[in-house]
N, C-alpha and C positions, 0 to 999 in steps of 0.2 A: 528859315529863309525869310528874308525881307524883300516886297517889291514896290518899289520907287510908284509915284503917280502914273507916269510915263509906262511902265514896263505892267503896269494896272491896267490901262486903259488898253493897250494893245492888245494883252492876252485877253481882255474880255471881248473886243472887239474881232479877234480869233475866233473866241469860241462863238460868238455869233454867227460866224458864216460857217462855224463848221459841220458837217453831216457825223450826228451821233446816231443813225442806227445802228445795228448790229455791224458790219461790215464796213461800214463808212470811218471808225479809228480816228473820230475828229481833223478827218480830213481838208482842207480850202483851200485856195488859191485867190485869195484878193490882192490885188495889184495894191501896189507901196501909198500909192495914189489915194487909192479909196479909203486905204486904216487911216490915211492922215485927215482924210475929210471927216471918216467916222468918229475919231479920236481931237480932233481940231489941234493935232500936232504937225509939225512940220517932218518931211519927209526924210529929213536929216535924221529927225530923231526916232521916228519908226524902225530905222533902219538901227537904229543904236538897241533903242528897245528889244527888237529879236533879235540882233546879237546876243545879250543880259537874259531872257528868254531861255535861249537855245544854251546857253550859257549854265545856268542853274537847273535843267533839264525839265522844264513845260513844257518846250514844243520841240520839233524835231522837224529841221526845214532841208527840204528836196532841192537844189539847185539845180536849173535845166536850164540852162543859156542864162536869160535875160528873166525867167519865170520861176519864183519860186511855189512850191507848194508845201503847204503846212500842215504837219501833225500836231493838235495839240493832245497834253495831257489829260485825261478823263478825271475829272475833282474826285477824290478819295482814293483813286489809285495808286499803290506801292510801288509798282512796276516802273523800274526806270526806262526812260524813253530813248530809242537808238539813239545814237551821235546826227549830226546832222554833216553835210555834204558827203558827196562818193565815196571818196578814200577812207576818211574815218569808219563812213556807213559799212563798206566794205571789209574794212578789217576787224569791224565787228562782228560780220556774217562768220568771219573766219575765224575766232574765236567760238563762236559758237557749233561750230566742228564742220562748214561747207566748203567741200570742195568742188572745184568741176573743172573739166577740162573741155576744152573747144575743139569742136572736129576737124575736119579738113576744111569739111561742105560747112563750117560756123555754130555749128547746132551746138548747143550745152550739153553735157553729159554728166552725172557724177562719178565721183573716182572713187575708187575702191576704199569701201570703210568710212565714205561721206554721210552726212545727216542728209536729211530729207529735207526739204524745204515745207512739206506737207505738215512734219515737225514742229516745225519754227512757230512763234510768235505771230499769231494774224496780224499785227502791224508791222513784224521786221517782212513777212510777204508781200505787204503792199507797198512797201515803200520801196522795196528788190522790182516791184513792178515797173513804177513811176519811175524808177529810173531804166527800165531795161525800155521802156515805150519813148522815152525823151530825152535821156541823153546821145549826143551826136555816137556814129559808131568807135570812132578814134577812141573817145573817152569813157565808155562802158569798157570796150575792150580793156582799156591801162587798168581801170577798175576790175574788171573778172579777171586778169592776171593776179590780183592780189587772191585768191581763191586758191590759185592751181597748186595742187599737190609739192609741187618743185619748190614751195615758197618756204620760208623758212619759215 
């Protein structure tokens, strides 16, 4: 894998705000704004840059409205990085054997012969977070229907 100037500077200017302790999964959230200041690119092309990014699997970006939040990849790690937005992220989950079904009362449940979520990957957890805490209710829901037992 080859990275352009452009798709260099971004991911370095990633991993600068990102929190690498144990739990933190190269986590940030800087506004498009600020990688263009940090990077002296234009906002077009930041925006191109994590596409190419997210693309060749470094980072792994959370859409929540108008906010993204980035996973980036830890240097020397094998492990490839979820998909990035809901749905792809989602039918990822579901590959990896989670099901769960919604109550009456809303509450999550897993269905019979589902994985654990305690299981999973401490970064496919956190990013099931980030999106159960930020995306609007309409759009997690479409997204946990990809989960449900019912689905193909």
């Amino acid at each position: 894998m080859s990275l352009g100037a452009r798709e260099f500077r971004v991911l370095l200017a990633l991993s600068l705000h990102a929190d690498w302790r144990p739990a933190g999964f190269g986590r940030c959230y800087p506004k498009r704004d600020t990688i263009a200041l940090a990077t002296n690119l234009q906002v077009s092309h930041v925006s191109e840059a994590v596409s190419a990014l997210s693309e060749v699997g470094l980072i792994t970006v959370v859409r929540l409205g108008r906010k993204n939040v980035y996973y980036v990849r830890q240097i020397g790690s094998s492990e490839p990085m979820p998909p990035s937005d809901a749905e792809p992220f989602f039918t990822y989950l579901r590959g990896l054997g989670i099901r769960l079904i919604v109550a009456p009362d809303g509450q999550l449940h897993y269905a019979t012969g589902s994985h654990r979520f305690e299981n999973l990957p401490g970064l496919a957890r956190a990013i099931f977070n980030d999106y159960a805490s930020g995306l609007i209710p309409r759009k997690f829901n479409a997204a946990i229907s990809l989960l449900s037992p019912e689905q193909p």
